[in-house]
C-alpha positions in Angstrom: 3.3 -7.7 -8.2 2.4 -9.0 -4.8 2.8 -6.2 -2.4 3.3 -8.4 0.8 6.6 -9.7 -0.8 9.7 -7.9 0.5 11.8 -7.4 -2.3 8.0 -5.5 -3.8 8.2 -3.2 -0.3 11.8 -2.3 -0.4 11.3 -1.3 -4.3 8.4 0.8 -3.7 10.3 2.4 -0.7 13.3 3.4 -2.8 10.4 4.6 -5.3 8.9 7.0 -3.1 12.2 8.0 -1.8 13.6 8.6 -4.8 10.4 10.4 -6.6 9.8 12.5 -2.8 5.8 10.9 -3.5 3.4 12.5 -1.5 0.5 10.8 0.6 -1.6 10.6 -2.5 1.0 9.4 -4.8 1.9 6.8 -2.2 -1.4 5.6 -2.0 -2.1 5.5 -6.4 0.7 3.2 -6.1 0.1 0.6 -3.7 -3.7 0.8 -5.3 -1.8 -0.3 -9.0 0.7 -2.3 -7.3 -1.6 -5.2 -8.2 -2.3 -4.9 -11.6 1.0 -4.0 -12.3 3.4 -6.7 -13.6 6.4 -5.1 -12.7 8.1 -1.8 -11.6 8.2 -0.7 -15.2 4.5 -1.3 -15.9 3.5 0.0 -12.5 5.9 3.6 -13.3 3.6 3.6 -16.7 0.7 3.1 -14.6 1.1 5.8 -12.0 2.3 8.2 -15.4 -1.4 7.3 -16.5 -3.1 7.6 -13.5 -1.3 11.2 -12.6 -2.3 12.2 -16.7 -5.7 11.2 -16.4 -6.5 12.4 -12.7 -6.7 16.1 -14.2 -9.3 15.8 -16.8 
């Protein structure tokens, strides 16, 4: 996904909206945005990341 695209930005807005993310949700995200290939993989992604960021 290519985070300078607008239709990108207005879907992670409505993501963080949505989810009430926090400052270091918002950032996992926009760091996975580009390895992500689309909102599905990147919600998987950030599912991962939040799993894993505990061990």
């Amino acid at each position: 996904m290519n985070i300078n695209d607008k239709s990108v930005l207005d879907l992670l807005n409505k993501l963080i909206v949505i989810n009430r993310l926090n400052k270091v949700q918002i950032l996992q995200m926009v760091n996975l945005v580009d390895i992500s290939n689309d909102i599905n993989d990147l919600k998987e992604n950030l599912k991962w990341e939040s799993s894993n960021s505990y061990l």
